[in-house]
VOVO-296939 format. One record per atom (N, C-alpha, C): residue number from 0; atom name; x, y, z. Coordinates in nm, 4 decimals. Atoms other than C-alpha are relative to their C-alpha. Layout:
<kefis>
  nr atom        X        Y        Z
 NUM   CA        X        Y        Z
...
</kefis>
This chain:
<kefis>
  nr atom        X        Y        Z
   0    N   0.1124  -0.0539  -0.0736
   0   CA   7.6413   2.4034  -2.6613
   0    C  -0.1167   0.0207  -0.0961
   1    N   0.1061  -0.0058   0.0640
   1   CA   7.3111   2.4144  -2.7874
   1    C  -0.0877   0.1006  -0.0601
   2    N   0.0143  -0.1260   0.0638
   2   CA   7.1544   2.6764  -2.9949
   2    C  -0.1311   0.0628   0.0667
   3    N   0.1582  -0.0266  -0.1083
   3   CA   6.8697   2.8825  -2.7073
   3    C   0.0676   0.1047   0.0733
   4    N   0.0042  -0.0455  -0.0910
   4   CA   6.7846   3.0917  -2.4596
   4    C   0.0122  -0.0084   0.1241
   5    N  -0.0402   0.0264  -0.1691
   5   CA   6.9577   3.0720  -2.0969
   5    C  -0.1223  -0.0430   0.0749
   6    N   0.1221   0.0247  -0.0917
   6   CA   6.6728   2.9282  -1.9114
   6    C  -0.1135  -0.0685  -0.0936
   7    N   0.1216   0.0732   0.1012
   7   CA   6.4793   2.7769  -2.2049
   7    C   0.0330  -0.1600  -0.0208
   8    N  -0.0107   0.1562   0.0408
   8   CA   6.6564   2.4474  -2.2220
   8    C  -0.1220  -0.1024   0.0477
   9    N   0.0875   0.1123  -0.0406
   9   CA   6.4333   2.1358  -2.1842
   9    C  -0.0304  -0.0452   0.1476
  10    N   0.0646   0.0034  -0.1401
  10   CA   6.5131   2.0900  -1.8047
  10    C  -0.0640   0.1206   0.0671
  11    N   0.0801  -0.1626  -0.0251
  11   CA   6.4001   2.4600  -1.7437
  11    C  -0.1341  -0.0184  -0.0238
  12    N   0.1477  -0.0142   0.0492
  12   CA   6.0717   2.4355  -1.9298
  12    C  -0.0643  -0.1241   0.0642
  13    N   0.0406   0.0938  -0.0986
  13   CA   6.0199   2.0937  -1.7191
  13    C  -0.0712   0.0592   0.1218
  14    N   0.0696  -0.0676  -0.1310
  14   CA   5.9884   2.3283  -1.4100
  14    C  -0.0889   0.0550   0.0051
  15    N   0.1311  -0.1118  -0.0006
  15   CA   5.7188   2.5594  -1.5330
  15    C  -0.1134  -0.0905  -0.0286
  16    N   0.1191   0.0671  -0.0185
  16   CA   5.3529   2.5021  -1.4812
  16    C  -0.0228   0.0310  -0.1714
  17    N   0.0392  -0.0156   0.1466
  17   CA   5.1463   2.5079  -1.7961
  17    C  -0.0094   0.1735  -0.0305
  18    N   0.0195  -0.1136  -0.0053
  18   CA   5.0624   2.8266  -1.7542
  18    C   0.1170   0.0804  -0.0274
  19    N  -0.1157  -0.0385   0.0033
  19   CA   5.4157   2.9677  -1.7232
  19    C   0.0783  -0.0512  -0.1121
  20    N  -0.0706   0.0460   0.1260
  20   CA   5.5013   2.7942  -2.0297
  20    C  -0.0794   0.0457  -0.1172
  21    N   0.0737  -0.0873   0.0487
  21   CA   5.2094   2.9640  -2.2104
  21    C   0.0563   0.1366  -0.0114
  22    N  -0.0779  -0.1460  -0.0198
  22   CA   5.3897   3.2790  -2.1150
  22    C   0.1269   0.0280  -0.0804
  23    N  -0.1314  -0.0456   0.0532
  23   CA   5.7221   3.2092  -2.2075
  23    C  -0.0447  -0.0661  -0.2003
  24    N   0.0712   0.0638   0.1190
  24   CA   5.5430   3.0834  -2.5612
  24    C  -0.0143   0.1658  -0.0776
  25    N   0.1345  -0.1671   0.0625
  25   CA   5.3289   3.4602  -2.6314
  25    C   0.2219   0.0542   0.0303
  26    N  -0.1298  -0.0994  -0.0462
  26   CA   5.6969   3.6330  -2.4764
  26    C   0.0971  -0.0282  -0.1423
  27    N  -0.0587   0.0573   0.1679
  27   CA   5.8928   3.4397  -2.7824
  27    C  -0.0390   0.0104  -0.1272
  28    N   0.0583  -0.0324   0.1033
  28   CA   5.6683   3.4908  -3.0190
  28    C   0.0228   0.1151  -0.0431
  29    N   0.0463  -0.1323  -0.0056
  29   CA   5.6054   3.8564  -2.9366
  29    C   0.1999   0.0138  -0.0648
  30    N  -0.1172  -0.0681   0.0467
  30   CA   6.0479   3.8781  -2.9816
  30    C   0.0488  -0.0291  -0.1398
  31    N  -0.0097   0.0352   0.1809
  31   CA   6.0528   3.6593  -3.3083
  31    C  -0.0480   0.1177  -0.0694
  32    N   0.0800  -0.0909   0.0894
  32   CA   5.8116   3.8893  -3.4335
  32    C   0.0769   0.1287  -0.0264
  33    N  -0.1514  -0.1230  -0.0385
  33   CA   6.0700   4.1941  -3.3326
  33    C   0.1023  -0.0330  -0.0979
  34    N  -0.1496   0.0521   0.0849
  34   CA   6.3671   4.0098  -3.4863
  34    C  -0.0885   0.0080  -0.1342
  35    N  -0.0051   0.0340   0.1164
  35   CA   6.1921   3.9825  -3.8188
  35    C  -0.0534   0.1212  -0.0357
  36    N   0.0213  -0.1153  -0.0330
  36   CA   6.0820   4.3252  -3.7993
  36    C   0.1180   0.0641  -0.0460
  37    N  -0.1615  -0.0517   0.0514
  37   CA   6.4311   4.4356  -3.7875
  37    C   0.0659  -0.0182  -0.1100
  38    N  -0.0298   0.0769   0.1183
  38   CA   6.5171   4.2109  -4.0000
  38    C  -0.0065   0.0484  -0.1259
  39    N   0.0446  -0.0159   0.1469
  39   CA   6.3086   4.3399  -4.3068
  39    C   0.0667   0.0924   0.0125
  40    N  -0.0534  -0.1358   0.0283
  40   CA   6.3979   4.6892  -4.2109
  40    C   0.1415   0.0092  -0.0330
  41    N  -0.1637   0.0786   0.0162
  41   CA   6.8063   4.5652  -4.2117
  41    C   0.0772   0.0691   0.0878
  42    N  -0.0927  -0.0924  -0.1241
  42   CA   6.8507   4.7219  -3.8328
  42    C   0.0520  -0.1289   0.1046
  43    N  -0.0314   0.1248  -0.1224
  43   CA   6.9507   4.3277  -3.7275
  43    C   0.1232  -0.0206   0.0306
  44    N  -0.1558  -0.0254  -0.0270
  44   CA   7.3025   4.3343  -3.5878
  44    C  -0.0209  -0.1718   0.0572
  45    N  -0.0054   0.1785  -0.0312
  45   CA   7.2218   3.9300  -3.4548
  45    C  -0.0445  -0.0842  -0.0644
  46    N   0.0943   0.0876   0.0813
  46   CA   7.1202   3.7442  -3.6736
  46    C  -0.0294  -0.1118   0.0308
  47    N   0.0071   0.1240  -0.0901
  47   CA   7.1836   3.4077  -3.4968
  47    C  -0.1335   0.0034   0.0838
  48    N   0.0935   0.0121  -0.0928
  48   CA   6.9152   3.5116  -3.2504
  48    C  -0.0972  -0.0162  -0.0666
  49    N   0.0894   0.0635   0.0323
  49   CA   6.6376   3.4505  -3.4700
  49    C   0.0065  -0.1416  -0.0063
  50    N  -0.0382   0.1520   0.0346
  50   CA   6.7494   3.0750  -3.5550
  50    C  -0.0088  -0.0390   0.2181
  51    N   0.0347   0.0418  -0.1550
  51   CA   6.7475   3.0608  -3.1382
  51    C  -0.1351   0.0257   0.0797
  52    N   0.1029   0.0017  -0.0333
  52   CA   6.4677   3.1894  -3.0485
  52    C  -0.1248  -0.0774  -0.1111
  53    N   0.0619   0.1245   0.0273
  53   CA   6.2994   2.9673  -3.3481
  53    C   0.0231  -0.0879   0.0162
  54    N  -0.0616   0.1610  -0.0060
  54   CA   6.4712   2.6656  -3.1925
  54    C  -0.0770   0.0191   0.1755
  55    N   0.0111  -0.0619  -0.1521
  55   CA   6.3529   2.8269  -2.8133
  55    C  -0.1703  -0.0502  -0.0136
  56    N   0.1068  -0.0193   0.0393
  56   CA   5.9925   2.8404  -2.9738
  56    C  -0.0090  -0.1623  -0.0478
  57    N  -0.0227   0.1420  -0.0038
  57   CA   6.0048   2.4751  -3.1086
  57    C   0.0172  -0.1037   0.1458
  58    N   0.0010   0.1032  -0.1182
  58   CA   6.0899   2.3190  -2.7535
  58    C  -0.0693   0.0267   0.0614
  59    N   0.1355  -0.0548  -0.1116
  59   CA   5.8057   2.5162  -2.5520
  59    C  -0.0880  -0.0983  -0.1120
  60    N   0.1283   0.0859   0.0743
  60   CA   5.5855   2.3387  -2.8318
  60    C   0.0209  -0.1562   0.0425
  61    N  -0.0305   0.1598  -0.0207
  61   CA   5.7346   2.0236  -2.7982
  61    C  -0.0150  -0.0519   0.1838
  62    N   0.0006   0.0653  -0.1471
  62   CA   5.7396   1.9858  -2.3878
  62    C  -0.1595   0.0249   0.0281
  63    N   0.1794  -0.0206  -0.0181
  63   CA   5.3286   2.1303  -2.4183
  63    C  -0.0475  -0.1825  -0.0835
  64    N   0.0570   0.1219   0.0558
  64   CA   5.2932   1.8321  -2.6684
  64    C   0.0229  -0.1101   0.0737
  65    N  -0.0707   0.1200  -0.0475
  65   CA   5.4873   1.5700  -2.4841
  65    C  -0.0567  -0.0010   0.1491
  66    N   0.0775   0.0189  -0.1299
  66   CA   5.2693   1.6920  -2.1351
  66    C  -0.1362  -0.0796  -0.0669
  67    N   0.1362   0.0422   0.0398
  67   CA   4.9312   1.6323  -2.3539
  67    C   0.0397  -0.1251  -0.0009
  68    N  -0.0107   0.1831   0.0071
  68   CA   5.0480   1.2693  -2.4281
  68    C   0.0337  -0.0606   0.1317
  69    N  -0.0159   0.0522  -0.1510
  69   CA   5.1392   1.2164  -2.1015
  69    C   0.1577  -0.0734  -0.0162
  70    N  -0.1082   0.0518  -0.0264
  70   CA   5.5086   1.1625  -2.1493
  70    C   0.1098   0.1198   0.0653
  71    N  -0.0752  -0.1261  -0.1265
  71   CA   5.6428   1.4514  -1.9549
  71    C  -0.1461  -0.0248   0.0922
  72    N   0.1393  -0.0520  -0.0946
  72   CA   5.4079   1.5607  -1.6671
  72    C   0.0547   0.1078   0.0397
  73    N  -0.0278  -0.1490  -0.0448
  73   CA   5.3618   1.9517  -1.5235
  73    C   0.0507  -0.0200   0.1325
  74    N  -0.0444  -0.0091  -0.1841
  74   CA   5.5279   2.0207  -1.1662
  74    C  -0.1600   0.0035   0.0292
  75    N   0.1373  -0.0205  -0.0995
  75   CA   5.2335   2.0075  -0.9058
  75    C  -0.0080   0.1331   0.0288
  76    N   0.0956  -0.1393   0.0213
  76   CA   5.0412   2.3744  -0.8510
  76    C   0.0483  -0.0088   0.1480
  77    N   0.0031   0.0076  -0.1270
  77   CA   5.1794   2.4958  -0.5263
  77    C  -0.1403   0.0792   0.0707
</kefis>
């Protein structure tokens, strides 16, 4: 199984508009930032979860890049 967040895999982030993938982008960031936080202080009891949420953070970049080129496309705006 692949190293992420339940709902972050590649067909997941397919479904969200741009916008909603902007979100889950700032939301990942904002918990990396947490985990390394902890981290310094040495209150991290997971350590794995940083290495996932920087692998979580990597595929939101990559499905934004791969819409700009036009080799994915966004769902349609209901």
């Amino acid at each position: 199984m692949p190293v992420g967040t339940k709902g972050l895999f590649p067909d997941d982030l397919d479904k969200l508009t741009d916008a909603e993938l902007a979100e889950q982008l700032k939301n990942c960031k904002a918990e990396l930032f947490n985990l390394r936080f902890s981290a310094a202080t040495g209150q991290l009891e997971d350590h794995g979860r940083l290495k996932a949420v920087r692998r979580d953070i990597a595929r939101i970049y990559t499905i934004a890049h791969e819409r700009e080129l036009n080799i994915r496309t966004a769902p349609a705006e209901k």
